[in-house]
Structure formats: C-alpha cells, structure tokens
C-alpha positions as CSV (number, residue, x, y, z in Angstrom):
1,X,101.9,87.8,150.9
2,X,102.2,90.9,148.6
3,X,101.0,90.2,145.3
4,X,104.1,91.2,142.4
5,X,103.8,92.1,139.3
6,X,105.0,89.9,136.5
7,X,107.4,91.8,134.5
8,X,105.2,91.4,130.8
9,X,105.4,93.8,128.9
10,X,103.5,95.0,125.8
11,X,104.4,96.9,122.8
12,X,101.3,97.6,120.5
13,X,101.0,99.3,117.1
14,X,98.3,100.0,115.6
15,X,98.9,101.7,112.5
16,X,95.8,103.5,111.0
17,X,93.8,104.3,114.2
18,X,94.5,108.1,114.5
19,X,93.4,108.3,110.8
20,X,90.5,106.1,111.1
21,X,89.1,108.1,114.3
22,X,90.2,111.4,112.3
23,X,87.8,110.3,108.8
24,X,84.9,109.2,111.0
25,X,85.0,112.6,112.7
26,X,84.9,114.5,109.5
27,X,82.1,112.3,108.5
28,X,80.0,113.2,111.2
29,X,80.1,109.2,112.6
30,X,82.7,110.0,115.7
31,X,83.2,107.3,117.7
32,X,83.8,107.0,121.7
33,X,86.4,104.1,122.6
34,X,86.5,104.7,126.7
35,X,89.4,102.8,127.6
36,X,91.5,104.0,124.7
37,X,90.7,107.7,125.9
38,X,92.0,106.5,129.6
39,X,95.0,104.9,128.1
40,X,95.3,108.0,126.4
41,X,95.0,110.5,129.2
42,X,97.2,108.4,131.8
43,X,99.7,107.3,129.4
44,X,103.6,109.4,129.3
45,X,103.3,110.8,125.6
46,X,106.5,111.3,123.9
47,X,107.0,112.7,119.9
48,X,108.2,110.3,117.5
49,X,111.3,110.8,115.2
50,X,109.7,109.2,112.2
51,X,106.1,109.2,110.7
52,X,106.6,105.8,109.1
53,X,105.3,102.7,110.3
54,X,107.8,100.5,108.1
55,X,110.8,103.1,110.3
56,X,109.3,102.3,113.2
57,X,109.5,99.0,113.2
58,X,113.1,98.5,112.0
59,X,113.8,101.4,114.8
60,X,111.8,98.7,117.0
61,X,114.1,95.3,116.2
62,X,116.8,97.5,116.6
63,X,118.1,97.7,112.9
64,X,120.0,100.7,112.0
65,X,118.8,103.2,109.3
66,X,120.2,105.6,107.1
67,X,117.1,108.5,107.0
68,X,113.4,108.5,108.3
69,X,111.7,108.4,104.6
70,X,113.1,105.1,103.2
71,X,114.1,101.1,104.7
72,X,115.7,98.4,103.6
73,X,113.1,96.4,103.7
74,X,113.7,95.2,99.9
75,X,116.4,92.5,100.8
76,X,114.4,90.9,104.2
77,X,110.9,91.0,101.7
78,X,112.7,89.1,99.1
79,X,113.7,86.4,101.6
80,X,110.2,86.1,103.2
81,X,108.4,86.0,99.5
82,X,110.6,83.2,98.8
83,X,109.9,81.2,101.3
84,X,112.5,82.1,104.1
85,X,116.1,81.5,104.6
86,X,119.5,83.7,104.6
87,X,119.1,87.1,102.0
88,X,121.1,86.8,98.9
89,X,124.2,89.3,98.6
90,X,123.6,92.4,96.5
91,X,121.7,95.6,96.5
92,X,118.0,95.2,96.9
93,X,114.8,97.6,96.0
94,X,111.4,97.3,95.7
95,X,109.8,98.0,92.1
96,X,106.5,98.2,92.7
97,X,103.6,98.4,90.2
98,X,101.4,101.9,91.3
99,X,99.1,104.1,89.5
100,X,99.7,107.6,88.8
101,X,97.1,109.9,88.3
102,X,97.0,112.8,87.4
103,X,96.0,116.4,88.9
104,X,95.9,119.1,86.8
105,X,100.3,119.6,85.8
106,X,101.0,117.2,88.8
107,X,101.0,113.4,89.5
108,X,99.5,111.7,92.8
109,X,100.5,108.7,93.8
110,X,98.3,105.4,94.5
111,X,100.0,102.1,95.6
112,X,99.5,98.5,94.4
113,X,96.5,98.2,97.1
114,X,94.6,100.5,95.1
115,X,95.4,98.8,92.2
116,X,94.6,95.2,93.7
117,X,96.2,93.5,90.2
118,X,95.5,89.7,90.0
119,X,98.5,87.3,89.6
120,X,97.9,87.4,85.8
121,X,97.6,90.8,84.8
122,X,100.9,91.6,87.8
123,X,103.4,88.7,85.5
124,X,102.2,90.6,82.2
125,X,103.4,93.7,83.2
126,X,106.3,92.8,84.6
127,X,107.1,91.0,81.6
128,X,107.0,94.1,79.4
129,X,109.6,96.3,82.0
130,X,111.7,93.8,82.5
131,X,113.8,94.6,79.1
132,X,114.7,97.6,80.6
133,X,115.6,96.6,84.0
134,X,117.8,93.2,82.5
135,X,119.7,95.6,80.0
136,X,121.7,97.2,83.0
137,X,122.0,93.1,83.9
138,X,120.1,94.0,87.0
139,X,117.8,90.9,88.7
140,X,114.3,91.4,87.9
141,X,111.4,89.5,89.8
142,X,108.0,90.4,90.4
143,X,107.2,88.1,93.2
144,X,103.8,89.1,94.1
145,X,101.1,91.3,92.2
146,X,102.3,93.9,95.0
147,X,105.9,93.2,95.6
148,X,108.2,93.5,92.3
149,X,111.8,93.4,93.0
150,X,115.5,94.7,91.5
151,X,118.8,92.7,92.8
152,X,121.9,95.5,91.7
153,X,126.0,94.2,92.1
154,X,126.6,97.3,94.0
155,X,125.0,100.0,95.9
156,X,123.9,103.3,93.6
157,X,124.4,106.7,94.7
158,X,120.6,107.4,95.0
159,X,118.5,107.9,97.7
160,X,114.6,106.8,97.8
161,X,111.7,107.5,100.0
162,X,109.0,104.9,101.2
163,X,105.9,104.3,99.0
164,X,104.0,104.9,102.3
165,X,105.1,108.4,102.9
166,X,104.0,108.9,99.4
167,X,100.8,107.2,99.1
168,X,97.7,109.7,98.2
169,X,100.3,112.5,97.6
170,X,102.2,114.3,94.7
171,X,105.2,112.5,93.8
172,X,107.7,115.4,93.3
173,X,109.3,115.6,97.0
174,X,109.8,111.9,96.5
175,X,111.3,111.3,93.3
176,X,115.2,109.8,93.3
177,X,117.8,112.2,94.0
178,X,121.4,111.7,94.6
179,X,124.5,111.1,92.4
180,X,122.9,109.3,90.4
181,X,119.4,109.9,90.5
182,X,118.8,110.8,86.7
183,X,119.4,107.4,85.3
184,X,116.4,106.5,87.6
185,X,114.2,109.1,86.8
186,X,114.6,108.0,83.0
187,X,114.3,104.7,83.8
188,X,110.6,105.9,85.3
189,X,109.7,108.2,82.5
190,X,110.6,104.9,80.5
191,X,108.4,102.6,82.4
192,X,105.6,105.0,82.3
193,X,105.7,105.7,78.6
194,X,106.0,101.4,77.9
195,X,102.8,100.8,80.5
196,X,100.8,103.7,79.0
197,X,98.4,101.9,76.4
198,X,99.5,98.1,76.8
199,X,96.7,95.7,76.5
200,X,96.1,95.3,80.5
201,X,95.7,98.9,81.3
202,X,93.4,99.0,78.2
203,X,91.4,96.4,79.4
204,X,91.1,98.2,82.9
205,X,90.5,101.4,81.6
206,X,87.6,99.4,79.4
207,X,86.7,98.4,83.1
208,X,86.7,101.9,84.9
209,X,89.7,100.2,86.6
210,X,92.9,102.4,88.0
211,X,95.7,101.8,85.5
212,X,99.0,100.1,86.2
213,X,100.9,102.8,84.9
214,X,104.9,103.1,86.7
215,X,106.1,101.3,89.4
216,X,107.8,102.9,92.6
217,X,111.4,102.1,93.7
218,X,112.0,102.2,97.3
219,X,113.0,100.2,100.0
220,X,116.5,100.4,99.0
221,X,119.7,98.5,100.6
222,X,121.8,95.7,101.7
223,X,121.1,92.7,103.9
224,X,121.1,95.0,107.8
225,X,122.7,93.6,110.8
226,X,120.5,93.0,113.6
227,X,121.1,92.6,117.4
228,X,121.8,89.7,119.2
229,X,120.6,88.4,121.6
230,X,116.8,89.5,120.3
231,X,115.0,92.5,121.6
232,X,112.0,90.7,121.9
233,X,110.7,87.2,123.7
234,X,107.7,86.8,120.8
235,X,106.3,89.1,118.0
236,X,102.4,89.1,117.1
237,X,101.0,89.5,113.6
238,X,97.9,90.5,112.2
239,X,98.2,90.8,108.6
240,X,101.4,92.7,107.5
241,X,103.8,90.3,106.1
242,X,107.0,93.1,106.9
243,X,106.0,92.4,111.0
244,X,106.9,88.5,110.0
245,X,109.4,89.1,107.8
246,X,111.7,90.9,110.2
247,X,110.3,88.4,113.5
248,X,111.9,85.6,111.0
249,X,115.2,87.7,109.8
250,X,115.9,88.3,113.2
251,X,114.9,84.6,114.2
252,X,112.2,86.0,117.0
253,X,109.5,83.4,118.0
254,X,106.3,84.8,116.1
255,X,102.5,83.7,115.7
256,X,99.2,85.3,114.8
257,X,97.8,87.2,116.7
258,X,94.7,85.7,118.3
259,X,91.2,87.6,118.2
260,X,91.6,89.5,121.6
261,X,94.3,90.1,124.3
262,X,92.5,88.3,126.9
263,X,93.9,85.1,124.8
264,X,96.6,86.7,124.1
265,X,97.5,87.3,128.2
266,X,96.4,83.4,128.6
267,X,99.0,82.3,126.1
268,X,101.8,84.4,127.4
269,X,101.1,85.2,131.2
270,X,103.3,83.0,132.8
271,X,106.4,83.3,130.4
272,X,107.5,87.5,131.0
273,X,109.3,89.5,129.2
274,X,109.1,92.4,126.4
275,X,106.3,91.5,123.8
276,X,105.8,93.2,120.2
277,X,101.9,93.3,118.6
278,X,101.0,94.5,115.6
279,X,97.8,95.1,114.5
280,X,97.1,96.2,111.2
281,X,93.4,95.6,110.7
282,X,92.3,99.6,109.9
283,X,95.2,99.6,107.0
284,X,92.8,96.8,105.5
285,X,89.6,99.1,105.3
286,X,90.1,102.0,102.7
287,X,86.8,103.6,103.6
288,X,85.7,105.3,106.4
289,X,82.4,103.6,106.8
290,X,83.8,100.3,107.5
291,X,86.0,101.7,110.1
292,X,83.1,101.7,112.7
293,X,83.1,97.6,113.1
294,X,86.9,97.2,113.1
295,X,87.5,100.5,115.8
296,X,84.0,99.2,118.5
297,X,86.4,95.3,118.2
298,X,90.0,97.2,118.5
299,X,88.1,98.6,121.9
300,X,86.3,95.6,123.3
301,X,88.5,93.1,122.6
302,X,92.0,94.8,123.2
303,X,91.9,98.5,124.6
304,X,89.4,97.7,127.5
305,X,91.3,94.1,128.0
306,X,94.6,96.1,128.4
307,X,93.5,98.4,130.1
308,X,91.9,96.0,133.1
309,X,95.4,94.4,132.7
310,X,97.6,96.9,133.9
311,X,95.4,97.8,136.9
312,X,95.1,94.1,138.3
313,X,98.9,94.0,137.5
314,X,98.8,91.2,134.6
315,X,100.8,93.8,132.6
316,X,103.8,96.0,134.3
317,X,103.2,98.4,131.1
318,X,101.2,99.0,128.0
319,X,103.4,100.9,125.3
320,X,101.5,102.0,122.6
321,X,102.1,103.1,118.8
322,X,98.7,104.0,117.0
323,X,100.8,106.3,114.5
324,X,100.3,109.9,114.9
325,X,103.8,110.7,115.2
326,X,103.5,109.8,119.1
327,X,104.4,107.0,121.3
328,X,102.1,106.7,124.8
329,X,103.4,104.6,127.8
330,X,101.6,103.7,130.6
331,X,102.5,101.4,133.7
332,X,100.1,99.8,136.3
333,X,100.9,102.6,138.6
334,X,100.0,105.1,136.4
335,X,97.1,103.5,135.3
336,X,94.9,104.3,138.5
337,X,96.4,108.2,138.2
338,X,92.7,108.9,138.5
339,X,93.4,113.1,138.6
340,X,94.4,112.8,134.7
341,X,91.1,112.7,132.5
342,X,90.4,110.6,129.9
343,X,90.9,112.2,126.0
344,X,90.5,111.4,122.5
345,X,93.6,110.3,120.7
346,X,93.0,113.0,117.8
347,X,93.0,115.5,120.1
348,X,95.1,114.6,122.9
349,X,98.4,116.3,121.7
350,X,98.8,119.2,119.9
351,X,94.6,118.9,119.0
C-alpha cells in the first residue's frame, strides 16, 4: 500500500528572525541554524508586496486593504481589549503613547515597548490629552498602557502609516497627509507641547527613563469584511494579541502555540487542512545578545521538527514568513531536492 500524504499544511511567521540573524552577525556572534538554511535553499522564494507584518497578516485572513503602510487594525483591537464581541460602528485609530527623541533638527521615533509605561503612569497621561481629543466629541480610551484609542462619527480624509514601519526611524515620511491632514498634525504638535514637562515625564526623566512625550495615530478605519467560509482550519499564537484578535474577528478556532511543533503535529495530524503559526518570540528580545537562546530553540524545537516533517510526509508543505520582504515555500517533494545547497536566510536573496 502506497503511503499518502496528509494534505496539512503550514503557514509560519516568524517576524524578527532575519533581523535577529542580521544583529548577531554584526556583533560578531553569527549563528548556524542547519535546517533553517535547508528550508531556505530548497524552499520557492517569492518577493513580498509589503514590509509589514501587521499587512501581512490581514493580506493572510483575506481582509482587504487600502495601502501597504497602514491597517485597520484599530476597530478589531478595540473589540479584543474589551473583552471580545461584535466592533462598535464608527471610525477607529490607534493613539498610542511613544517617545520622541530627538536627533540633531529631526525626531526618531520609539514605540510604547520602549517606553514600557505601567498602568498608572499610561491613565495619567491619557487623562491630560483627553481634553483635546473630547473637544472634537471624538471617543477617547486608553485601554492598555500600549493601546490608546479614538472612536470618530465618520471617516477623515487623512491617511496614516503603521507605528511599525516607523519604529527607530525619523518621523517625517510618516506624518498625516491627506485632505485633512493639518488638523492632525496640530492636534500632535498639541499633545507634544501638553506632555512636555507634566509630572510623569518629570519623574522619568528624574529616572533616566524615555519620556512619554506624543502619541502615534495609526491603524485607521472601519470595522473590515472578512471571508466566509474561513481561510484557515486553526490559527496559533505566541504572544501578539493582533494574531488573536483577527483568529476571533474572523471566528477561526485559535490556541497557543505549544513549546515545539512536534506537539504541535500531535495535536493536529489527523485533522488536515491549511494551518496559520505565529511566532513572535524575537519581537520580545530588544537586544541582540539575548537573541542567541531564543534563535538555538526556534531551530531545535521548530525548523529541524519541520523540516523532518515534510520529508516523512507529515506535512504536504512548509510556507514560511520570517519577514525580510520574502515568502519561501517548500513541499515534501522539494524538500529531498538534494542538488540545491543549504544558505543563510540573510543572504539567501539579494545578499
């Protein structure tokens, strides 16, 4: 009796890894991962659209976009940091508390991650901008110390881009344009001026602590449609709440992601179909250093897993996102291609 493939298969993303491999390199600490260089080499590589991982995974459920810099995330977020259900009507953004420093006549951003603001000191500042967000009778809530939020009546003639394509970078290309794009570019010269010396940022300056000093609108938009029936059979977290948020808006069967794939292919071998996986572990480590621990477990308890799963058929393909503005897809056939060399993901297009 021939022995057939069962038609499961994986979509991973792993957002951070190029980078990751990339700062270790320049630090002199490269690091080998074997079967992620085979997955690499065998794999059908084809050039993203979009650099973002927050477009990529709306592009992944299927959602329709307006542009590749900005989502509408704001609306799906909302619903998730309030405990689930239906998103209210209106026109969503994110307002999120960031730090701007500056460098030399310019202004780099740094997002709430680098500003890690406890629950206190997040409801204190969001207390003093609120005035100027309730004026215009917009909805202000700041949910989480991360997550602040605006609810408009009707859609504004301004487009945004993502505080991800932004983050570590000058602000300029980024700032609001569109119709109406000056009122929010006061409103941020505003906030700015009204966060400059208030009693938190004092106290973390007192600290040697990055200031709180504007917030970042983005993630702009209505409720989205999504497709029916569901592009995927289950969707796999790690830590980003956005992977749930949309598994749960789109009413996808979802779980945690356990600490390797080999219980990950015992919990969903015998039930086939098109799986989603996200893990986010590297976005969780801001240095380098650290990187070494999380990249040696990313290879022994997924790549080489994987890997040894599409050869003995468990998997019928391996589609793979690590974020470097490519996509690599590789099937058990391909997988024993033995002609095509292994190669490191930094260098392996374009490198």
């Amino acid at each position: 009796m021939l022995f057939r493939t069962p038609p499961l298969r994986l979509t991973l993303l792993v957002p951070g890894l190029a980078q990751a491999l990339e700062a270790r390199a320049i630090e002199g600490e490269g690091a080998r991962l074997p079967f992620l260089e085979c997955i690499i080499g065998q794999a059908d590589v084809e050039a993203l659209t979009t650099p973002l991982y927050e477009t990529l995974l709306f592009a992944l459920f299927g959602i329709s976009q307006s542009g590749t810099m900005d989502v509408p995330l704001a609306p799906l977020m909302y619903s998730w940091d309030k405990g689930g259900g239906s998103p209210e009507p209106g026109w969503w953004l994110r307002a999120d508390p960031v730090c701007l420093h500056p460098d030399r006549d310019r202004l780099v951003l740094f997002g709430p991650s680098h500003l890690q603001l406890s629950r206190t000191e997040s409801q204190s500042l969001a207390k003093r901008v609120a005035p100027l967000f309730t004026e215009y009778g917009w909805q202000f809530q700041a949910l989480e110390p991360d997550r602040w939020y605006l609810r408009l009546p009707q859609p504004e003639q301004v487009t945004f881009t993502a505080l991800t394509a932004l983050e570590g970078k000058y602000i300029e290309p980024g700032l609001p344009s569109g119709p109406n794009s000056s009122r929010w570019r006061t409103l941020l010269n505003e906030i700015q001026m009204l966060l400059h010396d208030c009693p938190i940022n004092l106290e973390r300056e007192k600290q040697g602590l990055p200031l709180a000093n504007s917030v970042w609108f983005w993630g702009a938009g209505e409720a989205p449609s999504y497709p029916i029936p569901p592009l995927w059979r289950q969707i796999g977290w790690d830590h980003n709440p956005l992977l749930q948020a949309l598994a749960a808006y789109c009413e996808i069967p979802g779980r945690p992601v356990p600490e390797g794939a080999t219980v990950w292919l015992a919990q969903n071998s015998t039930i086939p179909g098109d799986y989603l996986v996200g893990l986010d572990s590297l976005l969780h480590t801001p240095d380098s250093f650290p990187c070494a621990g999380a990249l040696q477990a990313l290879e022994e308890n997924w790549f080489s897993i994987l890997y040894a799963a599409l050869r003995n058929r468990q998997l019928a393909s391996l589609t793979f996102y690590p974020m470097n503005g490519y996509r690599y897809h590789l099937t058990w056939q391909r997988s024993w291609r033995l002609w095509r060399r292994p190669r490191s993901l930094i260098k392996s297009v374009g490198g």
